[in-house]
Backbone bond lengths (Angstrom), bond angles and torsions (degrees), N, CA, C in turn:
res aa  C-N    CA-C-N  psi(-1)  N-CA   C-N-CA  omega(-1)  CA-C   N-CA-C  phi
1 X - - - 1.454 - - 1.530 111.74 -
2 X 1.146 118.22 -33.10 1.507 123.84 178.00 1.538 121.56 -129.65
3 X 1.306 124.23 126.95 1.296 120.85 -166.86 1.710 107.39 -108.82
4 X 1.456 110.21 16.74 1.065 95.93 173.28 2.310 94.41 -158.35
5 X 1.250 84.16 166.76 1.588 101.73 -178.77 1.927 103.59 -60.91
6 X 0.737 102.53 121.00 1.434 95.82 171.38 1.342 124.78 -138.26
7 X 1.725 143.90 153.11 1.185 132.09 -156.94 1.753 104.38 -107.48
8 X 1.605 102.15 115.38 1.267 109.24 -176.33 1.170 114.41 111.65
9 X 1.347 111.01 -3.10 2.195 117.22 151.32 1.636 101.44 -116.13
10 X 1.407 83.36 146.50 1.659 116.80 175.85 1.227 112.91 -142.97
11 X 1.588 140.48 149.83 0.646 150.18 177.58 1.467 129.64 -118.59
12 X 1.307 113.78 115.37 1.613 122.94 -160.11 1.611 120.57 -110.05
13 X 1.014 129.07 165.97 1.482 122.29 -175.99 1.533 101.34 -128.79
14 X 1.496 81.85 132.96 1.826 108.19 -177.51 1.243 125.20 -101.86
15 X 1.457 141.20 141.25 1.187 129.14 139.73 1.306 138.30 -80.67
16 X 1.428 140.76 142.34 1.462 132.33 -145.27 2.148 83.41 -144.74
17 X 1.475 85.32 175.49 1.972 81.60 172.44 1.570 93.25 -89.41
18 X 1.297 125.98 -22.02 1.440 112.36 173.37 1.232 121.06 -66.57
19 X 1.373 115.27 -17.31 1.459 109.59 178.32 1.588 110.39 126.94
20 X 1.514 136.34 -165.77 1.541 112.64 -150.82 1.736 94.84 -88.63
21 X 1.059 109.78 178.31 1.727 119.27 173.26 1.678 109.13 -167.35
22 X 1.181 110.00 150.24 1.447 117.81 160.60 1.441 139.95 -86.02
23 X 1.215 117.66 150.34 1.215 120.59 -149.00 1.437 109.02 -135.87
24 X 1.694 114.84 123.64 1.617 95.78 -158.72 2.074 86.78 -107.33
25 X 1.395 131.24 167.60 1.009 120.36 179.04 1.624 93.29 -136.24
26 X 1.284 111.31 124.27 1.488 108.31 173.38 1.485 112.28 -102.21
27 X 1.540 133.17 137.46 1.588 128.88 157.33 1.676 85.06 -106.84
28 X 1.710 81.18 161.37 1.737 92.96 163.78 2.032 90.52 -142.95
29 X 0.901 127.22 -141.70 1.610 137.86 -176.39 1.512 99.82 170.16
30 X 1.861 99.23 134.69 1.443 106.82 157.76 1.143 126.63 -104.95
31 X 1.371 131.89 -165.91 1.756 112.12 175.86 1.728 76.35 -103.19
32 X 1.724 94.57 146.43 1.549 116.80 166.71 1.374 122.07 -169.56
33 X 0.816 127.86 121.38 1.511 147.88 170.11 1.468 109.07 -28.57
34 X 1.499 125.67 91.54 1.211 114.14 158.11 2.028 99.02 109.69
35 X 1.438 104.45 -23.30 1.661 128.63 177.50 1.790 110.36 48.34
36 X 1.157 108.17 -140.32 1.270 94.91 -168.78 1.759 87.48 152.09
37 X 1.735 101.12 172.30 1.363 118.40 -164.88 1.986 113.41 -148.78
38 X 1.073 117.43 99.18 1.003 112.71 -175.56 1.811 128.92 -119.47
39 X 1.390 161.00 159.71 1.221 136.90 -165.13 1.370 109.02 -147.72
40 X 1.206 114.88 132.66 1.359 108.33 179.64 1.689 109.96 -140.40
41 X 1.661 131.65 -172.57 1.327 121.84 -126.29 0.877 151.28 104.45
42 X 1.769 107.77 -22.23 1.870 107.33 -173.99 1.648 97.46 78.69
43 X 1.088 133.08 58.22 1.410 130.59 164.40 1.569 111.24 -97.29
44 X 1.361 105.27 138.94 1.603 125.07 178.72 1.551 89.88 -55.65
45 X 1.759 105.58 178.35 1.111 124.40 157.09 1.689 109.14 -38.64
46 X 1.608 109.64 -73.41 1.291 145.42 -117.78 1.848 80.03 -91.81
47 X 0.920 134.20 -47.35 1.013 148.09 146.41 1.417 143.22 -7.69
48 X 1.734 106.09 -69.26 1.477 125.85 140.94 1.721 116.00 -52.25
49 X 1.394 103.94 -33.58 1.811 101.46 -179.82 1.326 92.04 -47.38
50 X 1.497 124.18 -77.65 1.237 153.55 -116.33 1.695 88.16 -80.77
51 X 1.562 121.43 -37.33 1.301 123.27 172.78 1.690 109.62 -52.96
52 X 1.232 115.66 -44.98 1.614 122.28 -145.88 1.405 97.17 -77.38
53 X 1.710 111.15 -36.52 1.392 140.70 -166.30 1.738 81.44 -62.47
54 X 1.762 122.35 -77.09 1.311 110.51 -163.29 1.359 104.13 -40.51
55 X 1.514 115.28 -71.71 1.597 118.23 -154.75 1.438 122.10 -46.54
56 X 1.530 108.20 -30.48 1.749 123.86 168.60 1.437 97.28 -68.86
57 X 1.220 134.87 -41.18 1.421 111.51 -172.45 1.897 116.93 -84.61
58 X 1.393 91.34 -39.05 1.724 78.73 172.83 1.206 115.72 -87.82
59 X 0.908 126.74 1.66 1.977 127.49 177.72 1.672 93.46 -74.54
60 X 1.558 120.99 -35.12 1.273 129.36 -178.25 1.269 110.65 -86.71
61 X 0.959 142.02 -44.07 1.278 136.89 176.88 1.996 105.90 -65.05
62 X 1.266 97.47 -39.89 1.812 93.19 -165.16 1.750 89.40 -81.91
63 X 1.178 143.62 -61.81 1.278 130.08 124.79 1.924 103.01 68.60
64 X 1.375 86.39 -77.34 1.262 86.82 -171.54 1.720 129.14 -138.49
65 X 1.649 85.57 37.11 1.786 110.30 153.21 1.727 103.87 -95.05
66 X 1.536 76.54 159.84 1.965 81.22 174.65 1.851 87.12 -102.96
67 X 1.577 64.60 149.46 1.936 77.12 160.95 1.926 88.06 103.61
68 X 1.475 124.63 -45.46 1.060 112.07 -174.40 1.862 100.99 -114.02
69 X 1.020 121.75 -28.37 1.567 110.47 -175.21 1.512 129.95 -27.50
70 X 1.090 90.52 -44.00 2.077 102.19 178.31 1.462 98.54 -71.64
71 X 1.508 144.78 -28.93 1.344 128.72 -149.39 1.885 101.76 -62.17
72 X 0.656 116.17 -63.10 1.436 130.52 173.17 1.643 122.10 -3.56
73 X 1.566 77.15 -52.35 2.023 100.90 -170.11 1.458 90.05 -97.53
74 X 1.093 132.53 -0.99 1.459 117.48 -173.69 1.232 125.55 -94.68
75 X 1.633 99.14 -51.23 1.545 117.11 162.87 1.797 129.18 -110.77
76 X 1.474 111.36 168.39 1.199 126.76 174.26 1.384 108.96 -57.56
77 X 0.642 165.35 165.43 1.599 168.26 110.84 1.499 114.05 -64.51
78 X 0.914 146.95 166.35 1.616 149.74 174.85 1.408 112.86 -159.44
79 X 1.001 142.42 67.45 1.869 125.42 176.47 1.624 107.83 -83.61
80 X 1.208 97.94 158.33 1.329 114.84 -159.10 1.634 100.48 -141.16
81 X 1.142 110.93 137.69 1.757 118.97 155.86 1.425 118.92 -118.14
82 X 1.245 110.50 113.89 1.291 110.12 -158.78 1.764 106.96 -73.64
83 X 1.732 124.30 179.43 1.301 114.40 -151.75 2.104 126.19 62.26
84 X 1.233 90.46 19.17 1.387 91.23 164.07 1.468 129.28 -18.82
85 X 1.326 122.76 -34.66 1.588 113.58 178.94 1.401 103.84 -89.91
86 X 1.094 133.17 19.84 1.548 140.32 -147.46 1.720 92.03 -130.94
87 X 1.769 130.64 99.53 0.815 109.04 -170.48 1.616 102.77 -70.67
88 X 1.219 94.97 -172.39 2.108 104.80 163.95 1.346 105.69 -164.94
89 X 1.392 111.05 157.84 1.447 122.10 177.59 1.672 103.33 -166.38
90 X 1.348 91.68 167.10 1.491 95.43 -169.48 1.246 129.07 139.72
91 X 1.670 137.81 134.73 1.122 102.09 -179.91 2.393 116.15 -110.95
92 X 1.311 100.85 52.88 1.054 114.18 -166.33 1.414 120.92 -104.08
93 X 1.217 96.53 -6.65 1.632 102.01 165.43 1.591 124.71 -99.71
94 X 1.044 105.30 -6.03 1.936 125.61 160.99 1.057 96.19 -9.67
95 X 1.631 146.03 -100.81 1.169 127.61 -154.47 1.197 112.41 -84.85
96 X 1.322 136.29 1.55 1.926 119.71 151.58 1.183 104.27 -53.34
97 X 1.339 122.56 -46.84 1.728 105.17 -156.48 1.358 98.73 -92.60
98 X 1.226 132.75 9.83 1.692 119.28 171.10 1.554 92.51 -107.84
99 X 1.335 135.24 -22.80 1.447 112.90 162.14 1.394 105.66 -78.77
100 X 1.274 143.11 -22.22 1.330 119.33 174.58 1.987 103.48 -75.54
101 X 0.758 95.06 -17.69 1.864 82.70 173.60 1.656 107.35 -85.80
102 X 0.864 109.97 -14.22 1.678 121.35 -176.13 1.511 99.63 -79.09
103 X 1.353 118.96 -50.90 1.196 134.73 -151.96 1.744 92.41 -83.62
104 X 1.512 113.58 -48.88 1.365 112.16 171.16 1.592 128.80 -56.38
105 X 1.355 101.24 -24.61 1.711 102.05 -160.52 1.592 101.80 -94.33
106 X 1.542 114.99 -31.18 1.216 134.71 -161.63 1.897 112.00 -99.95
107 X 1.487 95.22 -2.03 1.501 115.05 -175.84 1.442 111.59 44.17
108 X 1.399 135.11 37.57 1.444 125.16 157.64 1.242 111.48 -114.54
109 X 1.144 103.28 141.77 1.792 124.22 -178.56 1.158 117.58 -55.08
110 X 1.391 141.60 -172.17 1.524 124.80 170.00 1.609 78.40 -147.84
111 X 1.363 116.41 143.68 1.150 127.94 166.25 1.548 124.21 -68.12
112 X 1.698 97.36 131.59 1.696 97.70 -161.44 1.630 95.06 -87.94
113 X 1.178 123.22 42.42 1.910 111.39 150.67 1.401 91.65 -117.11
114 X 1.380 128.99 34.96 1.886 112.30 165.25 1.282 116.33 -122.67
115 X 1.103 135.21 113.73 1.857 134.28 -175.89 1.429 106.88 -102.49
116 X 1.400 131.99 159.12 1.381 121.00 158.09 1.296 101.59 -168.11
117 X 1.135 120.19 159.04 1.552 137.91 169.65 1.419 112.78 -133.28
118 X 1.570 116.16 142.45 1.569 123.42 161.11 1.805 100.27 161.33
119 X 1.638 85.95 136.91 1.819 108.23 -175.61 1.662 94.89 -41.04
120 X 1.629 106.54 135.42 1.374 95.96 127.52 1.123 142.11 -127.82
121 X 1.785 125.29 -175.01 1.736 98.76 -173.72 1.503 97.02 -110.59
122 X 1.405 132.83 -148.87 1.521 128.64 -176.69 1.468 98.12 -107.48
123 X 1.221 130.55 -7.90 1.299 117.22 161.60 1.885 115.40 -89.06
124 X 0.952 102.56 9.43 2.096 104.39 171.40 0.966 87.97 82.01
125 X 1.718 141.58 50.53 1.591 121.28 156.21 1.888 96.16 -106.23
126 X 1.587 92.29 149.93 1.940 86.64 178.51 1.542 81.30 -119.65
127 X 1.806 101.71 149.26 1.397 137.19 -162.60 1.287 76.95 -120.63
128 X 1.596 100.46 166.22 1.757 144.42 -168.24 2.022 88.52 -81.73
129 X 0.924 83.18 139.28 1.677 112.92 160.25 1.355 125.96 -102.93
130 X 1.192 128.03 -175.47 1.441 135.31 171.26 1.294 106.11 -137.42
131 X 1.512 117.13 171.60 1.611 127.15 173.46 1.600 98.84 79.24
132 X 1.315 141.15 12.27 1.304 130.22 -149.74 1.622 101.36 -61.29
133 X 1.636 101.72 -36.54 1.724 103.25 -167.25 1.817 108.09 -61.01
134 X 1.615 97.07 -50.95 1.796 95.46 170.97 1.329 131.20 -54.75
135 X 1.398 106.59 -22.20 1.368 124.26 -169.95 1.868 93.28 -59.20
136 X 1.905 93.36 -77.75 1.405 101.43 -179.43 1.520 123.77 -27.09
137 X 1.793 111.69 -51.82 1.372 92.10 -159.65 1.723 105.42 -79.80
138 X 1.320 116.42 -6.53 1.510 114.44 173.10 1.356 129.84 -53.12
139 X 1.625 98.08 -29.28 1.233 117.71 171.38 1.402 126.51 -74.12
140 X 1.190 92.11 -36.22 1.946 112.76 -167.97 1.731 85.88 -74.12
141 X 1.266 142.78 -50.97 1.476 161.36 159.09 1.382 90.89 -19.44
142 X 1.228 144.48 -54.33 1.475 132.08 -140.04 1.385 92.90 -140.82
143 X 1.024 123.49 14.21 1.734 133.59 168.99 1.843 96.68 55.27
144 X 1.100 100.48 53.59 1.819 92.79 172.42 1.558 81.44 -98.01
145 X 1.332 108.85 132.30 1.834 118.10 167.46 1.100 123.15 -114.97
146 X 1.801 125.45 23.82 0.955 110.90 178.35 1.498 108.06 -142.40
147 X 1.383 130.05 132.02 2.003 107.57 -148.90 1.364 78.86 -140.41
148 X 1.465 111.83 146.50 1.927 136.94 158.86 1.391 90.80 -103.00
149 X 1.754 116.43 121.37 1.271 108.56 121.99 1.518 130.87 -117.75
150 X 1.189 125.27 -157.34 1.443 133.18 -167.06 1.972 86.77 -93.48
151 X 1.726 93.52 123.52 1.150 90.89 166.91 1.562 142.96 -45.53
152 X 1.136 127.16 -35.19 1.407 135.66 139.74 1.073 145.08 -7.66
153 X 1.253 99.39 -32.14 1.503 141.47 -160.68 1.710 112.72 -102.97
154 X 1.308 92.23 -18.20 1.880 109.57 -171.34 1.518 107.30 -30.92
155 X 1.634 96.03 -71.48 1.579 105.95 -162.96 1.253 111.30 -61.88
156 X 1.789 121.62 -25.67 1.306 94.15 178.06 1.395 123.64 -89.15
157 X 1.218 110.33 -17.89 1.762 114.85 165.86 1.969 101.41 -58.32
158 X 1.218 114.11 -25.90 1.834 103.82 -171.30 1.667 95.69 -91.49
159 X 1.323 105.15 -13.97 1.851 98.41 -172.52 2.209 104.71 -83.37
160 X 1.362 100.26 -7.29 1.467 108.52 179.87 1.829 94.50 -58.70
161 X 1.447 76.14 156.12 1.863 78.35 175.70 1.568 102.79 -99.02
162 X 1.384 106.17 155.17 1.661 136.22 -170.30 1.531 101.79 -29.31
163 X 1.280 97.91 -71.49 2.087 105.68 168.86 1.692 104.17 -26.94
164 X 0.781 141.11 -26.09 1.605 116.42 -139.47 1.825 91.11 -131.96
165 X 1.775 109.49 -34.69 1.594 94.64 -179.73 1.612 96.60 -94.34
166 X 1.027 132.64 -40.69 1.926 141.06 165.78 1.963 93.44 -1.34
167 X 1.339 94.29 94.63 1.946 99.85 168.29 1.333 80.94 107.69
168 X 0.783 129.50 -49.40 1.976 110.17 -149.98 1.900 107.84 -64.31
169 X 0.897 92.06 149.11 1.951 99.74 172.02 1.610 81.56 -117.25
170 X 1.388 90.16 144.71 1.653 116.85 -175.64 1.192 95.76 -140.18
171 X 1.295 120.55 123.61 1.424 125.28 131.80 1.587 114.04 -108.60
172 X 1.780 113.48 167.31 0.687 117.60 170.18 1.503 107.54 -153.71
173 X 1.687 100.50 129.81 1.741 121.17 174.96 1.430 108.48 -84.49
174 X 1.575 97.54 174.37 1.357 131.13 173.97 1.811 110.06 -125.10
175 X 1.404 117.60 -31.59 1.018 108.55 -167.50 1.534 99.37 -138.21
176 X 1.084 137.92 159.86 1.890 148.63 -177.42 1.571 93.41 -66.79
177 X 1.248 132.92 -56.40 1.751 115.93 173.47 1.241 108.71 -37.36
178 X 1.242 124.21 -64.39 1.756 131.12 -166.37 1.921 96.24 -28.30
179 X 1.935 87.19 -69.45 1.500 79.38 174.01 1.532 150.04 -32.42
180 X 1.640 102.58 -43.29 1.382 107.20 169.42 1.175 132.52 -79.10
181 X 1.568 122.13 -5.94 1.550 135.04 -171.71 1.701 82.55 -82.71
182 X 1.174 119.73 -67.75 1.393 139.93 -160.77 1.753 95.59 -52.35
183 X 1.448 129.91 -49.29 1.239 112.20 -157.16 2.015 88.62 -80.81
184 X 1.545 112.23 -38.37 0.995 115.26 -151.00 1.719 123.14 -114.83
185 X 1.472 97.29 18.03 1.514 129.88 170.21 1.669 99.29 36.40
186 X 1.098 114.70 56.14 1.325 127.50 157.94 1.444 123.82 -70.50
């Protein structure tokens, strides 16, 4: 879908009943008075939570850097999941879409060989997921080689057999910073 790095897509890993798939999440921002936050895609309930959850957490965290604090109040926000007729729900893409707002507000790209999935809450803690095994081979499918999950999650990403983690770099967080040191070697 994208042939190049861009600021305000990330790419997350899904579970489906077919089995794992990827998931690209786009923000963009307009200039607007007072800004605002809106989501589109066909998103579940559980889904939109998990949106409001990112934007409350990095609006708070950037909050109180200079250089980014005002972005928030300035502009619109828009995220998007692309495949619109394709419903989705879930709350497992939590920290894609707060690094794609991170990635939007802070204007750096995130490199398109990194996928990840795991809940988050509004204080930056990431929760356990499911599907981890489908997740992986979705990735291994589209040669993404480099995966975040929710620390929690460790043993069952190490209980995969050799075939399936063989190439992959894994990390795995506890909290939405972890994430950004890791994407952005801070």
């Amino acid at each position: 879908l994208y042939d190049r790095a861009a600021a305000g897509v990330t790419l997350g890993l899904a579970w489906t009943a077919l089995g794992g798939a990827l998931l690209h999440i786009e923000s963009t921002a307009t200039l607007s008075k007072g800004g605002g936050f809106k989501q589109t895609g066909q998103l579940g309930d559980v889904m939109k939570e998990s949106a409001l959850i990112a934007y409350t957490t990095v609006r708070s965290l950037l909050d109180s850097q200079e250089g980014t604090k005002t972005f928030f109040d300035r502009h619109m926000i828009h995220m998007h999941v692309p495949e619109g007729a394709t419903p989705k729900d879930g709350p497992s893409a939590g920290i894609t879409m707060a690094l794609a707002l991170y990635s939007l507000a802070t204007d750096q790209p995130v490199p398109r060989r990194l996928a990840m999935t795991g809940e988050l809450t509004l204080s930056g803690k990431v929760l356990p997921i499911g599907g981890v095994r489908e997740k992986a081979i979705a990735a291994r499918r589209v040669k993404v080689d480099e995966l975040i999950f929710p620390a929690a999650n460790q043993r069952d990403v190490e209980d995969l057999p050799d075939y399936i983690r063989k190439g992959l770099k894994l990390h795995f967080v506890r909290y939405f910073e972890e994430v950004l040191e890791i994407v952005y070697q801070s």
